[in-house]
C-alpha positions as CSV (number, residue, x, y, z in Angstrom):
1,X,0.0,0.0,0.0
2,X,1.4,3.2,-0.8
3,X,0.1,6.9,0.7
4,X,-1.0,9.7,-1.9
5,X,-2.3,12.9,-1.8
6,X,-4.0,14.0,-4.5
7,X,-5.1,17.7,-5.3
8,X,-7.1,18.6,-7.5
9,X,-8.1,20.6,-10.8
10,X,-9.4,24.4,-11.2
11,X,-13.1,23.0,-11.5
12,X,-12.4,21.9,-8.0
13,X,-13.0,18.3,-6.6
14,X,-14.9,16.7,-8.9
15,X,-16.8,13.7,-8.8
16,X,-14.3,12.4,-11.3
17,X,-11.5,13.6,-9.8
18,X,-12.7,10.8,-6.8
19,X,-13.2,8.6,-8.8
20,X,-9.8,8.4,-10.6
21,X,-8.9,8.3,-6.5
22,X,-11.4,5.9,-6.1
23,X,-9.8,3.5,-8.8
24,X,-6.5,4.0,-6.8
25,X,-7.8,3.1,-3.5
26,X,-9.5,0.0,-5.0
27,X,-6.1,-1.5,-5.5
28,X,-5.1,-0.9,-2.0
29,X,-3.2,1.8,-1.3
30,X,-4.7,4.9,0.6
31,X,-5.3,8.1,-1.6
32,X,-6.3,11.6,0.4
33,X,-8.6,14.4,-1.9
34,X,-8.0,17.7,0.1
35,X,-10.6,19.8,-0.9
36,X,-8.8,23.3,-1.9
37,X,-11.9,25.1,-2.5
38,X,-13.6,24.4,0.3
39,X,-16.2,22.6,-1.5
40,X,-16.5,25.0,-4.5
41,X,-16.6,23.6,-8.1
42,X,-17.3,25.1,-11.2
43,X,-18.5,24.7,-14.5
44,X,-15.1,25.9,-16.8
45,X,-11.3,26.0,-15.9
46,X,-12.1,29.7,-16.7
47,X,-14.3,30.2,-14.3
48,X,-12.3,28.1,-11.6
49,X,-9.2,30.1,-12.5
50,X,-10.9,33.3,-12.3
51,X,-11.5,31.7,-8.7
52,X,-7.8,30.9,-8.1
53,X,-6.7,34.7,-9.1
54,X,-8.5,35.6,-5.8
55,X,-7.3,33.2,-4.0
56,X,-3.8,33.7,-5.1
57,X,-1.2,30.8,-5.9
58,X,0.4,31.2,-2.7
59,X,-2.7,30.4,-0.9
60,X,-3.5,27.5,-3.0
61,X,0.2,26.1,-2.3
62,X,-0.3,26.7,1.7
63,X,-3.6,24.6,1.6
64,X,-1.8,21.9,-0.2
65,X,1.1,21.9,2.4
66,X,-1.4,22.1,5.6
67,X,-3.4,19.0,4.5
68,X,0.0,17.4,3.6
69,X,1.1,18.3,7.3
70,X,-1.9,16.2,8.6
71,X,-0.8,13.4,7.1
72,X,2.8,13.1,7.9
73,X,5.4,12.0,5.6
74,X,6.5,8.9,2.9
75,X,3.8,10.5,0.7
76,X,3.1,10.3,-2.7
77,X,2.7,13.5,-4.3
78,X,-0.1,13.7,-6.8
79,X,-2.4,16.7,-9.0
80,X,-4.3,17.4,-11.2
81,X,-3.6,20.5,-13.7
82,X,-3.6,23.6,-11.2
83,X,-3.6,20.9,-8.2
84,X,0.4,20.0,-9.9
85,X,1.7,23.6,-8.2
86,X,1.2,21.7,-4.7
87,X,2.1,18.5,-5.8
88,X,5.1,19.4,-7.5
89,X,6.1,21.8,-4.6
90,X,5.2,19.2,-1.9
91,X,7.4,16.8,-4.0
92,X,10.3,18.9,-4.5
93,X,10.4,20.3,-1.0
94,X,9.3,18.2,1.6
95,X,11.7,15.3,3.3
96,X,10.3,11.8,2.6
97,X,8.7,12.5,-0.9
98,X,8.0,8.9,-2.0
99,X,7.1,10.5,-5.3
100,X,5.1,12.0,-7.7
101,X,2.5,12.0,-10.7
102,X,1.9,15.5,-12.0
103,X,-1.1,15.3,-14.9
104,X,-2.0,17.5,-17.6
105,X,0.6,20.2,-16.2
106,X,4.0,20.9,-14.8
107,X,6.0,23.7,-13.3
108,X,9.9,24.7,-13.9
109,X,12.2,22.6,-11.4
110,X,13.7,26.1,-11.0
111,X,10.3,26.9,-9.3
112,X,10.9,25.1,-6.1
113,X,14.8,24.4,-5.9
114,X,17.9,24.1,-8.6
115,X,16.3,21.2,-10.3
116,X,14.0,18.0,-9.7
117,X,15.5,16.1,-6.7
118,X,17.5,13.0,-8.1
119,X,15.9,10.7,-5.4
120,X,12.4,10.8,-5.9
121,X,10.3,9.4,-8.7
122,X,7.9,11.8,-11.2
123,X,5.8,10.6,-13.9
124,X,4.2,13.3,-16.0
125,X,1.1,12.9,-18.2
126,X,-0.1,15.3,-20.8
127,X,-1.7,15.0,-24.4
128,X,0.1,15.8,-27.1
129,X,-2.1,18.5,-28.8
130,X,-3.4,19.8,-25.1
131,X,-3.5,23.7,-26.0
132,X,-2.9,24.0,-21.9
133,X,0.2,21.3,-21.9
134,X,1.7,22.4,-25.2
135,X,1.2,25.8,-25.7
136,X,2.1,27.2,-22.1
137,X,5.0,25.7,-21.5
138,X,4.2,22.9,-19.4
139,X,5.5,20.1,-21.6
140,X,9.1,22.3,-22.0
141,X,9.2,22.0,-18.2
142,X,8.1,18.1,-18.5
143,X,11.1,17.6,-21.0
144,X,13.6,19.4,-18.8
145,X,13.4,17.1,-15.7
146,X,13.0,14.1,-17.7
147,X,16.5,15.1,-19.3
148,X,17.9,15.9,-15.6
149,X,16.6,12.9,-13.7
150,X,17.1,9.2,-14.2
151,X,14.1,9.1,-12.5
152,X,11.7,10.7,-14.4
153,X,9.0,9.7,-16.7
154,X,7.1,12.3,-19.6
155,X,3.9,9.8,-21.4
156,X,1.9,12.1,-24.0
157,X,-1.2,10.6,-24.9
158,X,-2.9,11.3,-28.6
159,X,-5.6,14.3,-28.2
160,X,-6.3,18.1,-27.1
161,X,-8.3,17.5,-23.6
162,X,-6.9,19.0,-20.9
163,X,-8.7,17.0,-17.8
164,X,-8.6,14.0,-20.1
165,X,-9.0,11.8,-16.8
166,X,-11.9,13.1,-15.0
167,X,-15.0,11.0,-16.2
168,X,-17.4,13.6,-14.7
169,X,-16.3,16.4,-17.7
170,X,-16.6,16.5,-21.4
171,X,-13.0,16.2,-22.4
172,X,-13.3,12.4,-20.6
173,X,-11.3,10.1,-23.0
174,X,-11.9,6.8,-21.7
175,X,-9.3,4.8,-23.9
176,X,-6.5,7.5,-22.5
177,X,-7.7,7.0,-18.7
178,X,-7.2,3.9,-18.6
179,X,-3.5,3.6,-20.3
180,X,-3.3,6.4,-17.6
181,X,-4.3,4.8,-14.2
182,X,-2.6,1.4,-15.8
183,X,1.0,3.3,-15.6
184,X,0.3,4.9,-12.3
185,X,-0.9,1.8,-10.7
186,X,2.1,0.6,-11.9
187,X,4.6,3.4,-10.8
188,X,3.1,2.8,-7.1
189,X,3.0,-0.2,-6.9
190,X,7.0,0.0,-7.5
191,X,7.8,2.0,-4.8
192,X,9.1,1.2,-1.5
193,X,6.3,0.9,1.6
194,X,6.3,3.6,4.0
């Protein structure tokens, strides 16, 4: 059994954000949801990141690290889109990072520290023609701590969703989900017990 966190997307925690934790959890190994919206979801990215700007990054990144604090350490770093800025942070930072699984986004290494820390393990998912992934950066970012860390995994999947994995949205894509929760199941399931 392995411990993860898992934050969410700007739409906020989803139903199908739970129940790509759900699929996790039915394999045995214990996946937290922090709710960073406090309960707050809504019906476009636009509209959630319109949300976020209020908020501010910073405060999103201190709710990720308080429910991280609650849960103690040889964690599993997980997110979704905007929920990757904690996840990666958390990852980067935080003594006892078992790993991490950043989807449909990722953040410079520089962000958080001089570059991805050699020790722990990062897959990154994104589709190939995702305007979000592509166009903004985000795979750049991907491709520059796969090239620094032995360690590191980058797995483009065919399309132009952005929350490709949450079944409760319109850009759902079944057939990529699944190739999806296959390779995390599999990066977990290789990693050492707390």
């Amino acid at each position: 059994m392995t411990r993860v966190v898992l934050f969410h997307h700007a739409q906020g925690l989803t139903p199908g954000v739970e129940a790509f934790a759900d699929h996790l959890r039915a394999a045995d190994h214990e996946v937290h949801t922090p709710d960073l919206f406090d309960g707050q979801t809504f019906e476009t990215i636009q509209a959630g990141m319109a949300h976020v700007g209020e908020m501010g990054f910073g405060e999103i990144m201190e709710r990720g690290a308080r429910a991280a604090d609650t849960l103690g350490g040889n964690l599993v770093y997980a997110g979704f889109s905007l929920g990757v800025v904690p996840a990666q942070m958390l990852a980067q930072t935080r003594p006892g990072a078992l790993g991490a699984v950043l989807c449909y986004s990722c953040v410079p290494a520089s962000e958080f520290g001089e570059s991805w820390p050699a020790y722990v393990p990062v897959q990154i998912h994104g589709m190939d023609a995702d305007p979000f992934f592509v166009d903004e950066g985000d795979i750049d970012a991907a491709r520059a701590i796969v090239e620094s860390s032995p360690r590191a995994e980058l797995f483009l999947y065919p399309g132009d969703q952005h929350y490709f994995a949450d079944n409760s949205l319109p850009s759902y894509d079944p057939e990529a989900t699944t190739l999806l929760l296959q390779r995390v199941l599999r990066f977990l399931d290789q990693l050492p017990d707390e």
